[in-house]
N, C-alpha and C positions, 0 to 999 in steps of 0.2 A: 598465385593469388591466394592472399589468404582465407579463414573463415573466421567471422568474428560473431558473436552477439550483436541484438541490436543496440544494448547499453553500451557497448565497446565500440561500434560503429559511431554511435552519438556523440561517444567522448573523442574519439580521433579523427573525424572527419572536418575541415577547414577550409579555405577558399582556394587549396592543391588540392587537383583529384586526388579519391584515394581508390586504387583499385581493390575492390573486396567481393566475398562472396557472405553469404548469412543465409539463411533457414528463418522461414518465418510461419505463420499460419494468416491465411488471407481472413481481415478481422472485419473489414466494409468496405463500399467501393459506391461511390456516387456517382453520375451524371453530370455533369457542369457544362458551362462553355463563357468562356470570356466576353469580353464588354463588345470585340469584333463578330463577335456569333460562332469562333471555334472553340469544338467540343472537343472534352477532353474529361479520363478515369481518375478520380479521386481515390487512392488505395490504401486504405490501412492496413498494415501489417504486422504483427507481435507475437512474440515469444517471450518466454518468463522472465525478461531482465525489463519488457516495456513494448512503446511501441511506436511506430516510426509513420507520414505519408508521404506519399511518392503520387508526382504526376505522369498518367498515360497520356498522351497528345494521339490524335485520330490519327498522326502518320506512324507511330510506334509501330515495329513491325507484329505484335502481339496482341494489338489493338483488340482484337474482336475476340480473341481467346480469353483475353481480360472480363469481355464483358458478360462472357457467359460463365464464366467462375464461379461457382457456387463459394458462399463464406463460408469457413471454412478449411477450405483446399489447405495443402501443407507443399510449399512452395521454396525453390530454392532460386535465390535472387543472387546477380552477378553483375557487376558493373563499375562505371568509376562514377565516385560520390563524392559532392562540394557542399558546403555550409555557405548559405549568404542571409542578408537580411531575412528572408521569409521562410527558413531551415533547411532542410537537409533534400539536394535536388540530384537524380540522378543520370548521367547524359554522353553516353547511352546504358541504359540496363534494358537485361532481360531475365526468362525466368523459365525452369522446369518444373514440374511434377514432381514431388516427392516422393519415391516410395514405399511402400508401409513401413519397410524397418528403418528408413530415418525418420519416417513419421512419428514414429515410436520414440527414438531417441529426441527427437522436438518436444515432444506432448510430457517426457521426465523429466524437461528442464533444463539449463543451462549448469554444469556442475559445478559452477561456481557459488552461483546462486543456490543452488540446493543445497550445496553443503552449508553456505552461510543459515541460511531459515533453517534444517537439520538444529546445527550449534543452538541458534535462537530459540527455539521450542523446548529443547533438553534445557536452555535455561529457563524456561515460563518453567516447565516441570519441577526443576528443583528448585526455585521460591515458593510455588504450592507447597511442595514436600514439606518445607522451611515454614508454614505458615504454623503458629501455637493456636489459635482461636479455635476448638475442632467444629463450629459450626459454617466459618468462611472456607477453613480446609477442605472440607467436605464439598460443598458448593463449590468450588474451582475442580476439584477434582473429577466430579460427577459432570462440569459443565465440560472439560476435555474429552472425557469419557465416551459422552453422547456427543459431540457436536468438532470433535477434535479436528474430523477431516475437514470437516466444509470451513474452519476457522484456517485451518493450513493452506485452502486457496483461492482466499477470499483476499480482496483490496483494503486497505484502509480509506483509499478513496478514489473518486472515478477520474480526479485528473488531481493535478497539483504536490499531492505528497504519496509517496509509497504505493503510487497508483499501479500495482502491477500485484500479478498471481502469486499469493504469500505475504503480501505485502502486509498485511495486519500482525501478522509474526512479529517480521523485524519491529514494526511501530511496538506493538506493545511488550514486547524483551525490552528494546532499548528505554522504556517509558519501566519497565520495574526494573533494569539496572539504576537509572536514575534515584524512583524513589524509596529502593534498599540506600543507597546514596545519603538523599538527603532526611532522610528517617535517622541514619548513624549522625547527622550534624545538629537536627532538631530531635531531641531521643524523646520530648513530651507530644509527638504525632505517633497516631497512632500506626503500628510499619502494619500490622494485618491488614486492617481494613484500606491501607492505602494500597499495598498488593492488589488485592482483592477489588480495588477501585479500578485500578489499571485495568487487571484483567476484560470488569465487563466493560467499560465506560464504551466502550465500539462496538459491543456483542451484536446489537441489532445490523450492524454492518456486513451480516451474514445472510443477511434478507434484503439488501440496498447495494453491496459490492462485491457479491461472490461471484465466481468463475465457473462454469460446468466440468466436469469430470475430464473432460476431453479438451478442453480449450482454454484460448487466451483473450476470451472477449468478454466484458461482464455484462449481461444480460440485463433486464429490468423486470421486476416484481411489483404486483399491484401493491401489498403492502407498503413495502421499498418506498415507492412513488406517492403515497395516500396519508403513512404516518409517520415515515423517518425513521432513522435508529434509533434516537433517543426513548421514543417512546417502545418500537419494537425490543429495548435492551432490557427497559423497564419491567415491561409482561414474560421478557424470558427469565428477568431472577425472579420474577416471581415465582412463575413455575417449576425454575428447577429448585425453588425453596420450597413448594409443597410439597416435590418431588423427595425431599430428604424427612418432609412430617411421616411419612408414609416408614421410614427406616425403624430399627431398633432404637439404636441409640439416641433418638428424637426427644425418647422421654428422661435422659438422661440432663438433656440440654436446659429443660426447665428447670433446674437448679441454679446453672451459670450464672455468672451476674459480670459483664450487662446482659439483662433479657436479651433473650433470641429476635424477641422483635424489637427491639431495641438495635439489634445489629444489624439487621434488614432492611429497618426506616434511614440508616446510616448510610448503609451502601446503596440505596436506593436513590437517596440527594447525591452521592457521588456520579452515576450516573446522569441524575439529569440537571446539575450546576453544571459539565465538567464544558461546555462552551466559552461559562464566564460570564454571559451577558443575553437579554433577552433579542436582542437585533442580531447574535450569531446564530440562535436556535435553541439555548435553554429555556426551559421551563420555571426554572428558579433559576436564582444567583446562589453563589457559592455564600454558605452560613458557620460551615465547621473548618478550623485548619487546613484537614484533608481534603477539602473541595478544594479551596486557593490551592496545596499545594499540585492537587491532580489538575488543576487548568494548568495552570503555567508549566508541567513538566509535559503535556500535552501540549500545551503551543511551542515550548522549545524545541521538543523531539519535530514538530512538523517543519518551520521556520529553517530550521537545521538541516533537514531533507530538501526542503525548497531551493536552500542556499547551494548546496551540494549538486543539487542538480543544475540550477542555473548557472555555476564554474565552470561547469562540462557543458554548456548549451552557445552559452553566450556569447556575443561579438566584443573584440577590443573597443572601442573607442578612442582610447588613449591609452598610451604605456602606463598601468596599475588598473584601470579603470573598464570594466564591463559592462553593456548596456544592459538596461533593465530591462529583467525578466517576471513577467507577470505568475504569483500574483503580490509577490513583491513591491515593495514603494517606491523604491530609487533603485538610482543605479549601483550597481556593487564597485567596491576597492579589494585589490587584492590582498588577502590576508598577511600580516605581519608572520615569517616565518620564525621558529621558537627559536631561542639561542641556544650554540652548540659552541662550550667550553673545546677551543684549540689547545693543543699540546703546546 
């Protein structure tokens, strides 16, 4: 039997059992019972690639051990696993205790995945390095500085796109490979401050979709809940922009031109346009270049995740044809594949 992730499990699992085993960390577990009156464990379960639920039925031979599982636990799951209409069901599984030293290797991540977000971060680092402006240089640099880890395993969001531990890495890498991208096609956008848009446009998302030190379940924060990232991203360039008044070179900057505060009120509207539209959650609408171009490389980089993931989730319908997966409009077609000149 093999060991797979649970990304790996999601993507190969179909209406053949698959026999696998996986590691997972037990993330919640409900109480239910069907429309007949039988009850049955609602269980989530996740590791750094996502996360998967699985039903306990009251005759499970684990039943009751399930129920007293603290969340948590670091659990090793074994079983044969189908994909139907309602996702991923397993029949029969069961499950071990983990202990401590796979817990440990659980809790570092899946090495595929780490090495990828690793790659992804050395690249946010060397666009900072790359940034000329020294006053957004600075501000990205000081914001990794202080806030590097919890940015490393925090979500970009709590379902739907890059909804997993690190997940805010890959989003915003792949979101400034892009607009390094499209900065070299339109060269009168401005590339710093669009950098520098990327970086925070999610920052509050460190207070709405981060992960504990130890785990794979993202918690809930009064702030989070009360005022959103947008405005939590807002109050944090603030601060780490007061945080650099306080520096030497601060007085240097009053020289610059454009004003410092000029560049401030700049990346400030990137932040809080970068939705695009007041019914998604902005504050304002996009006014500068840099805002249009920071939504729309944001909603592609999401759309793009969404899409990827629903290939790997989705049911056939029809030969080319996938059924729709929320939050998606229709149903998907399968990609035209690229042509490949024959000898």
């Amino acid at each position: 039997m093999s060991r797979l992730s649970i990304a790996e499990l999601t993507n190969q699992t179909s209406e053949s059992p698959l026999a696998v085993e996986f590691h997972a960390q037990l993330a919640g577990r409900k109480e239910k019972e069907t429309k007949s009156g039988k009850p049955y464990l609602e269980i989530t379960l996740a590791d750094s690639t996502g996360s998967l639920t699985l039903k306990a039925w009251a005759d499970h031979a684990q039943y009751g051990q399930l129920s007293e599982l603290k969340e948590g636990a670091g659990l090793a799951v074994d079983g044969q696993f189908t994909r139907n209409q309602w996702g991923i069901d397993g029949s029969p599984w069961s499950f071990s205790l983990l202990d401590p030293n796979a817990m440990q290797q659980l809790l570092a991540g899946d090495p595929a995945t780490l090495a990828r977000q690793n790659a992804d971060y050395a690249d946010i680092e060397g666009f900072v390095a790359s940034l000329h402006d020294p006053r957004l240089k600075a501000l990205c640099a000081h914001f990794l500085n202080v806030f590097g880890d919890r940015f490393r395993r925090t979500a970009a969001a709590r379902r739907n796109h890059h909804a997993r531990r690190g997940g805010l890495v890959e989003h915003v890498a792949q979101m400034m490979r892009s607009a390094n991208a499209i900065a070299g096609v339109y060269p009168a956008l401005n590339r710093d401050l669009m950098l520098a848009g990327v970086l925070f446009h999610d920052c509050g998302k460190l207070w709405e979709n981060t992960y504990p030190e130890s785990g794979f379940t993202q918690g809930f924060q009064l702030s989070g809940e009360m005022l959103g990232h947008i405005p939590l991203g807002i109050e944090l360039v603030n601060k780490l922009w007061r945080d650099l008044q306080e520096e030497p070179e601060h007085e240097s900057w009053k020289a610059l031109s454009p004003s410092s505060e000029l560049v401030r009120l700049h990346l400030l509207h990137l932040v809080a346009s970068h939705h695009g539209t007041h019914e998604f959650g902005s504050p304002t609408l996009p006014r500068t270049p840099e805002a249009y171009a920071l939504h729309h490389i944001d909603n592609l980089d999401a759309k793009y995740e969404m899409m990827k993931d629903a290939y790997a989730k989705a049911n056939e319908l029809a030969p080319g044809i996938l059924e729709r997966q929320f939050p998606l409009p229709s149903n998907l077609v399968v990609p035209l594949p690229s042509f490949v000149q024959s000898d």
